[in-house]
Phi, psi and omega in degrees: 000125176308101193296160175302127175273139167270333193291022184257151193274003182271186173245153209251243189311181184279314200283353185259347159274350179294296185322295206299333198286295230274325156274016181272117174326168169244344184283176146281320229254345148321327189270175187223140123122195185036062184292273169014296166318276222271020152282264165353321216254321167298334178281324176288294177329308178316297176298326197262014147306298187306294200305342206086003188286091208302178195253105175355153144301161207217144136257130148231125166248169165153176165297184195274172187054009169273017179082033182311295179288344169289024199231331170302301166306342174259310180320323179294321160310305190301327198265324198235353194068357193230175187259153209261176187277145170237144155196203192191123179012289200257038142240016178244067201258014170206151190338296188316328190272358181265323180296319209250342154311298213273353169263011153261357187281175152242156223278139179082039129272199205237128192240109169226145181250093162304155196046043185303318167331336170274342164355042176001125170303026176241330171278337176271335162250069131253008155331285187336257226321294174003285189308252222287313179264353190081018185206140179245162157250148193232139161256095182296345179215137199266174149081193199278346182238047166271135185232148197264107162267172208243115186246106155337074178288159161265156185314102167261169160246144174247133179235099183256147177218172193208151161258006174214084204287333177304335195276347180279137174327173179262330199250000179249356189246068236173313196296312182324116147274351185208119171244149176199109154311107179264134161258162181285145157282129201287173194285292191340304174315284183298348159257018167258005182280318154359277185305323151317302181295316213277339149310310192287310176301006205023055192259102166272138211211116156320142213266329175283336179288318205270348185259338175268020158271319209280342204251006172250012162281038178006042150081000196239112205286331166303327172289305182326283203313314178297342192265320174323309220251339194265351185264317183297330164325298191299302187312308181315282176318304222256346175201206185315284190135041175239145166256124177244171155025261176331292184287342172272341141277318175292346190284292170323320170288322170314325193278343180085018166268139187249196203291348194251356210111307183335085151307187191286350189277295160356263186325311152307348183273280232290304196306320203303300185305324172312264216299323218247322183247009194037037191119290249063215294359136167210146204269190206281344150307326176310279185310329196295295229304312195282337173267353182039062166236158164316130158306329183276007192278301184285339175302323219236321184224007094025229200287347157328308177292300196302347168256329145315326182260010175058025176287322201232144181262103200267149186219140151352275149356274192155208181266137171230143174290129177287184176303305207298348183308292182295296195283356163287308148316329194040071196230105190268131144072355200164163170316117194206135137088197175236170176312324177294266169356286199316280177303359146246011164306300192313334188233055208287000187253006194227133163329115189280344205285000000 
């Protein structure tokens, strides 16, 4: 049985997305961090207030856990007071299933579609007309006597979002009037969403503890609450429940995250390339086949952080390890030791088997 990564930006149990819901702001004036985004999205909410207007259609891409969907979910309030219609790519996997959504919005609601990018081309255009005029033509009868009517929609805004903005069509990302790009988050930030979760949680927590969950939170506000909530586990068992410091490392070692974020897989991504491939370039069939993971596992929840932290170098070539790699590892200068070794350096308190 596969153990639960916790540091992955996807969402895991049911009960751990319940959790998650219940701490996403409901406001604009609720979020921290992406301004740039929530500069942009006031002033437009504002004119199409002003206007009477539905809001342009929205892209929001960027990696997973950065609040693609909370951010959908605060426009719909602001805009509409209610939470927008939700659904997702690979579950729209035929017109008929986009049909019975969209002759159900009302005018000026919100419609988002997650992963959009998994759309079937048959469903994304029949998208199009949607978008741009507010009417689909739909075929109501199958076979040589089938006839198309023509359906009038009311004016919605559509909020699509993707963790793969390249995979989108030209012509489907063209239909957006308003695109927006999430970065990862600085440790200020995320301990100040921190400071936040651990209030809704009625968890009391010391401002350094809460800032060393934060600099092990690959920048992702979805791992925090979650690493917030498995620390507060601990605290609870192992003491009071207030988190300070101390306990709050010891908590992180348990989980095998080390000081940058990492995990074991992280790390096995980094030896492998080290140790096995020397470094690199080596291409990215390679490294899954040899670590025997998905490529998209390692492409989509990966290499994303590791390049961020400037560890890993992408080439013509395939991936390669940067300096900072070797020196995080501590592994001088080259392929050195084992992967085994290596992690128990990192946890010296701990069984490396």
């Amino acid at each position: 049985m596969v153990r639960e990564r916790m540091i992955s930006s996807e969402p895991q149990q049911r009960d751990d997305e319940i959790a998650t819901l219940s701490l996403r702001p409901q406001r604009l004036s609720e979020l921290i961090g992406q301004e740039a985004i929530i500069n942009q999205l006031k002033i437009a909410i504002a004119a199409a207030n002003h206007r009477r207007e539905p809001l342009e259609h929205i892209l929001l891409d960027g990696p997973p856990g950065l609040g693609k969907t909370t951010l959908a979910q605060v426009i719909a309030m602001e805009m509409t007071g209610q939470l927008p219609r939700m659904t997702s790519g690979p579950v729209l996997a035929k017109t008929a299933d986009l049909m019975s959504m969209l002759t159900n919005l009302e005018r000026g609601q919100i419609l988002f579609i997650d992963e959009i990018h998994r759309l079937p081309r048959i469903v994304e255009e029949f998208l199009y007309p949607a978008m741009e005029d507010f009417r689909v033509d739909y075929t109501v009868e199958g076979g040589v006597g089938g006839r198309t009517v023509n359906f009038r929609l009311p004016q919605f805004t559509l909020i699509g979002a993707t963790t793969r903005a390249g995979m989108l069509s030209s012509a489907l990302r063209d239909r957006f009037g308003l695109r927006f790009h999430f970065e990862f988050y600085q440790a200020e930030q995320l301990t100040e969403i921190l400071r936040r979760s651990a209030r809704q949680l009625g968890t009391a927590a010391e401002l350094a503890a809460l800032e060393h969950i934060a600099l092990r939170s690959r920048g992702t506000p979805r791992v925090a609450n979650r690493l917030l909530r498995r620390v507060r586990d601990y605290a609870q068992v192992r003491s009071n429940g207030e988190l300070i410091p101390t306990l709050v490392a010891e908590a992180l070692d348990i989980l095998r995250i080390d000081p940058l974020g990492l995990d074991d897989l992280d790390r096995n991504y980094l030896t492998t390339l080290i140790n096995i491939y020397r470094g690199g370039p080596v291409g990215i069939e390679a490294l899954a086949a040899t670590m025997g993971q998905e490529r998209d596992t390692l492409e989509d929840v990966v290499e994303p952080y590791l390049l961020q932290l400037g560890f890993v170098i992408r080439t013509r070539q395939g991936r390669a390890a940067a300096p900072l790699a070797y020196e995080h590892l501590k592994i001088p200068g080259g392929p050195a030791g084992s992967s085994a070794s290596l992690q128990s350096s990192l946890f010296p308190d701990q069984d490396s088997a």
